[in-house]
C-alpha positions as a Python dict, from the first residue, in 0.01 Angstrom:
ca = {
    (1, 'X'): (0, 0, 0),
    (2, 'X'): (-169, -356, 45),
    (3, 'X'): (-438, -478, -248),
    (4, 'X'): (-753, -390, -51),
    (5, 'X'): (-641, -40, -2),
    (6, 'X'): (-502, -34, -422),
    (7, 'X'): (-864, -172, -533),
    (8, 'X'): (-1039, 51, -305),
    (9, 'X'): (-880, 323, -552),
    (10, 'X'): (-950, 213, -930),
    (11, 'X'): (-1288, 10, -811),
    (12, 'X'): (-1496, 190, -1126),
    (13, 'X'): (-1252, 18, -1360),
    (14, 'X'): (-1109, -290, -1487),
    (15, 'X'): (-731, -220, -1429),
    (16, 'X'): (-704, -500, -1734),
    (17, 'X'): (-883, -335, -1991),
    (18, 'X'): (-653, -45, -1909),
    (19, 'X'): (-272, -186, -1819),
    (20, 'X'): (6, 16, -1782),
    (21, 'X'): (196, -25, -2127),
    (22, 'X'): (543, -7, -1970),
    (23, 'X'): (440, -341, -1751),
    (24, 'X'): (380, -533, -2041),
    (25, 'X'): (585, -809, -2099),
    (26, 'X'): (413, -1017, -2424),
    (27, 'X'): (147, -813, -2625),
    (28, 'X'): (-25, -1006, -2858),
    (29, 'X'): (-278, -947, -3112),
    (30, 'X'): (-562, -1046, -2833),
    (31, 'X'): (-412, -1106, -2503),
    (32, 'X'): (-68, -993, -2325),
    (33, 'X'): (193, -1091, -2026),
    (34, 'X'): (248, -892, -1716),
    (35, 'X'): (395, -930, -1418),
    (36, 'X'): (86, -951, -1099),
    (37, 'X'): (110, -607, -945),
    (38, 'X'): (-34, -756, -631),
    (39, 'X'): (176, -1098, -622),
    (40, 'X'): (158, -1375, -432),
    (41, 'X'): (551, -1476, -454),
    (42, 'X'): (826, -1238, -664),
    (43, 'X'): (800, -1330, -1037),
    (44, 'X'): (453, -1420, -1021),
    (45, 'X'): (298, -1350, -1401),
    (46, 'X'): (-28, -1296, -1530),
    (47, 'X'): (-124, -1342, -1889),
    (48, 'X'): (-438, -1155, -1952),
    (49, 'X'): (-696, -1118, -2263),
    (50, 'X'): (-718, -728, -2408),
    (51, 'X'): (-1126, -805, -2442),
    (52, 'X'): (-1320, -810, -2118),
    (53, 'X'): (-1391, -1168, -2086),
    (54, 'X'): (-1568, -1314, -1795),
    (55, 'X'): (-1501, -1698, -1884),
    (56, 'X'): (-1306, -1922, -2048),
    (57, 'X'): (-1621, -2021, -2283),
    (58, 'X'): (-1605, -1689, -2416),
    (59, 'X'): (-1256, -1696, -2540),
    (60, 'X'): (-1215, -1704, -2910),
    (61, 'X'): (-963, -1954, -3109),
    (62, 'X'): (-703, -1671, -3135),
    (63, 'X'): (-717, -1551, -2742),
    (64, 'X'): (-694, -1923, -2635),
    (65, 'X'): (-422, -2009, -2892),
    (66, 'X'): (-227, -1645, -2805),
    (67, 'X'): (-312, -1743, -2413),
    (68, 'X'): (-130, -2101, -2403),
    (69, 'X'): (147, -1966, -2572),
    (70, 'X'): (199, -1761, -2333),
    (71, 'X'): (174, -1966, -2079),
    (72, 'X'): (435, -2165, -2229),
    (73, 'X'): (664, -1872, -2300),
    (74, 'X'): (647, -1769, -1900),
    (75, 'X'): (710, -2102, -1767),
    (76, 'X'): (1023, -2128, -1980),
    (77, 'X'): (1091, -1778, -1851),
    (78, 'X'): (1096, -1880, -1514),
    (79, 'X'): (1216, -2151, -1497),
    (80, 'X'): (1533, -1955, -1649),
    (81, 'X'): (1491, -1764, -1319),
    (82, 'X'): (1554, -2108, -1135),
    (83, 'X'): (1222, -2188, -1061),
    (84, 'X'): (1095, -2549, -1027),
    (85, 'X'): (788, -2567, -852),
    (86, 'X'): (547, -2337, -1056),
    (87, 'X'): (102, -2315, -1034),
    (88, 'X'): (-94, -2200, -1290),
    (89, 'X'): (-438, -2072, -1178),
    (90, 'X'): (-756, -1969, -1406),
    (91, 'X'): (-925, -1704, -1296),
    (92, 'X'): (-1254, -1673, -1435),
    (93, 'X'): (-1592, -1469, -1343),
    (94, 'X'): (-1612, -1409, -943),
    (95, 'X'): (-1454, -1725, -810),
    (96, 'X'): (-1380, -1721, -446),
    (97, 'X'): (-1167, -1429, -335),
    (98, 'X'): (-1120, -1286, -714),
    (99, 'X'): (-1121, -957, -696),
    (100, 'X'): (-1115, -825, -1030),
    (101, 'X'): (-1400, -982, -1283),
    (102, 'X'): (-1158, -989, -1605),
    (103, 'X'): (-1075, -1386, -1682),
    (104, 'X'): (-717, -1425, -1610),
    (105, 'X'): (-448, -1664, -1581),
    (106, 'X'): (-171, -1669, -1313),
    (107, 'X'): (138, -1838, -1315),
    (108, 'X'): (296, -1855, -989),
    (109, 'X'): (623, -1955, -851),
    (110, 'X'): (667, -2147, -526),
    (111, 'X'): (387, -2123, -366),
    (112, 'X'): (134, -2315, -205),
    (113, 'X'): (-212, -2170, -364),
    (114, 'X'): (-406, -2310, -59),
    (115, 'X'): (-215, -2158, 194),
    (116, 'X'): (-161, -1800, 15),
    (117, 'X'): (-254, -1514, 157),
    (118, 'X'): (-500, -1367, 117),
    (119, 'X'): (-611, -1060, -160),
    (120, 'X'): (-664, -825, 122),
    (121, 'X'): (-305, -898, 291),
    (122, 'X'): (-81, -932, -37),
    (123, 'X'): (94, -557, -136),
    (124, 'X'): (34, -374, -459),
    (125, 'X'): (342, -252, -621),
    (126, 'X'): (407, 90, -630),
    (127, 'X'): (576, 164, -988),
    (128, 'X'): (903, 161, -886),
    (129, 'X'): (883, -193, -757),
    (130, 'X'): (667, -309, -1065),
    (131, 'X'): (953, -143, -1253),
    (132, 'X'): (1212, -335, -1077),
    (133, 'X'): (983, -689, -1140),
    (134, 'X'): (926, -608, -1475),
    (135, 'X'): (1351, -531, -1560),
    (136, 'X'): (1377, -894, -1340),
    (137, 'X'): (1170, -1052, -1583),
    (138, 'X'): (1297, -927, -1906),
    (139, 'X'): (1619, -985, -1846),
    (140, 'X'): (1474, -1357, -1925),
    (141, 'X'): (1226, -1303, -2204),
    (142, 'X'): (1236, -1547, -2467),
}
């Protein structure tokens, strides 16, 4: 199923506020790691606050502290899966071609962020192939 068709389906919802436990990869206190069910490139990880947040001025202390950890533990994750060329992307409000209004961070490997495609072309996971991303991924957690 591609994203447009996936959103079309859980549009009355923030599919943040209500994440799949068994995709999580971090979950801390006030924000957690998962893997982008929609990615851009394999591995592609999105850390993700467990408030609805619109913007990065209405993070607390603790989300932004628990957020750039994170950050920091999936670079070194990746980077364990050979990755050298990695983008982080903030995701905050509706920006240009954000589809889902829950701040968010990405971290992305290889890929050229201006020359992605777009959120109507990418594919949405089924669960099997989130499952298989997810095993990929914690094979490597630190």
């Amino acid at each position: 199923m591609n994203y447009h068709e996936a959103l079309k389906k859980i549009w009355n919802k923030c599919p943040f506020c209500a994440i799949d436990e068994n995709i999580k990869i971090y979950d801390y206190a006030s924000v957690y790691m998962t893997i982008a069910r929609a990615p851009y490139w394999p591995d592609h990880l999105l850390i993700i606050p467990k408030r609805h947040v619109d913007s990065l001025f209405d993070l607390t202390i603790e989300e932004d502290d628990e957020i750039q950890g994170l950050v920091r533990a999936g670079i070194k994750m990746l980077k364990k899966l050979w990755y050298s060329d990695l983008s982080i992307l903030v995701r905050e409000w509706m920006a240009t071609w954000k589809s889902i209004p829950h701040l968010h961070y990405h971290i992305i490997p290889n890929i050229n962020i201006w020359s992605a495609n777009s959120n109507w072309e990418r594919e949405f996971l089924d669960d099997n192939k989130a499952k298989e991303a997810i095993d990929r991924i914690l094979k490597v957690k630190i």
